[in-house]
C-alpha positions in Angstrom: -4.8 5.2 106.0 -4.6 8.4 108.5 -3.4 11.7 107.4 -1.9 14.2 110.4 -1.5 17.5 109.1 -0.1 19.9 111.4 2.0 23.4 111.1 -0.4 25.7 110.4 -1.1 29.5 111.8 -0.9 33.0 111.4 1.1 34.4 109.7 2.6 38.1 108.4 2.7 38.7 104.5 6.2 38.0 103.2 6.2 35.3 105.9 7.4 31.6 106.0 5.5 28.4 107.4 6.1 24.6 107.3 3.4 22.2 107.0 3.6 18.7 107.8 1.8 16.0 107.7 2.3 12.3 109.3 1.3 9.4 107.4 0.8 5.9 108.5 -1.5 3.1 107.7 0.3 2.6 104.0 3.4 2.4 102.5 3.7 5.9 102.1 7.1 5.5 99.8 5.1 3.9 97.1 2.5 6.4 96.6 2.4 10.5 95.0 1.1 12.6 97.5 -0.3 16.3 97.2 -1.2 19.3 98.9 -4.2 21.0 98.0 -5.9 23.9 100.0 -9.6 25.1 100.2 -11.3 28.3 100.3 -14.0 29.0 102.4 -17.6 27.9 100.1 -14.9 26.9 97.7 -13.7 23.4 96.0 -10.3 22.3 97.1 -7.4 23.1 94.7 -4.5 21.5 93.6 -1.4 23.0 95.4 1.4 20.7 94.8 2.5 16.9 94.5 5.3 15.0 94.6 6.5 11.3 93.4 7.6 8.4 95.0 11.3 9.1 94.9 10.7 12.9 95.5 13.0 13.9 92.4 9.7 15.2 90.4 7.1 17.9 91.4 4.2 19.9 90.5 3.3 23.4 91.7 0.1 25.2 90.4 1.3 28.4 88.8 0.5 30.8 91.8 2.5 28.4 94.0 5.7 28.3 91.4 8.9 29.5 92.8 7.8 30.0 96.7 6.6 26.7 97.5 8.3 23.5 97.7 7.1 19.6 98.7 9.7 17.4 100.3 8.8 14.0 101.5 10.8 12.4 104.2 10.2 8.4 102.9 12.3 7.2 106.6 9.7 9.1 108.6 6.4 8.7 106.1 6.4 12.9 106.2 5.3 15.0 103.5 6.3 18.9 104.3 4.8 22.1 102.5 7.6 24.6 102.6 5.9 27.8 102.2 7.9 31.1 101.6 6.9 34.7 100.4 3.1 34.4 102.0 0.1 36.4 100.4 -3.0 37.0 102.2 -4.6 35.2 99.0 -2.6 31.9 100.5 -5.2 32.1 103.6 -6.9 28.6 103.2 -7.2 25.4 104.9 -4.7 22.9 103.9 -5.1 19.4 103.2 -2.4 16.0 102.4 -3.9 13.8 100.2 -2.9 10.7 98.6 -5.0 8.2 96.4 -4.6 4.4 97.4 -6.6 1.5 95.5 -8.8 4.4 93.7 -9.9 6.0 97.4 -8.7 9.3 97.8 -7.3 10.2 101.1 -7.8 13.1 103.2 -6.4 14.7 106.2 -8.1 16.8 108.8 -6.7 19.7 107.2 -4.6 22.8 108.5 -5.8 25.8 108.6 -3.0 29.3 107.1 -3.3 32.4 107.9 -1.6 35.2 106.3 -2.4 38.9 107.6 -0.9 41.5 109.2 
């Protein structure tokens, strides 16, 4: 299982960002995927995840109504679309997905929201 996650940066407040992350090594249509993101010294939380089909989601509550998870099944993508950017979204990001009990980690991306 490898987890590419790319599309991170700086970026102003208000701002927008895409995060993306390649999957290969499993058949990524069969599995839920997730986002989560880590503070510094800090657990990693729960950001958002997404179904197989990609009709159902989850957003944690500070995430509700500016971010969104489409997966691209064809390609084996998972996206982040991030909109309306707080300085409190400045983490590292991470794509995870859970095969055979193992949980699944990429290298993580690293957000930056400041002016």
């Amino acid at each position: 299982v490898q987890l590419v996650a790319s599309g991170g940066g700086l970026v102003q407040p208000a701002g927008s960002l895409r995060l993306s992350c390649a999957a290969s090594g499993f058949t990524f249509s069969s599995f839920f995927m997730r986002w989560y993101r880590q503070y510094p010294g800090k657990e990693r939380e729960l950001v958002a995840a997404i179904d197989t089909t990609g009709r159902n989601t989850y957003y944690a509550d500070s995430m509700k109504g500016r971010f969104t998870i489409p997966r691209d099944n064809a390609n084996s993508t998972l996206y982040l679309q991030m909109n309306s950017l707080k300085p409190e979204d400045t983490a590292v990001y991470y794509c995870h997905v859970m095969r055979d009990g193992i949980n699944y980690w990429g290298k993580g991306t690293l957000v930056t929201v400041s002016s």
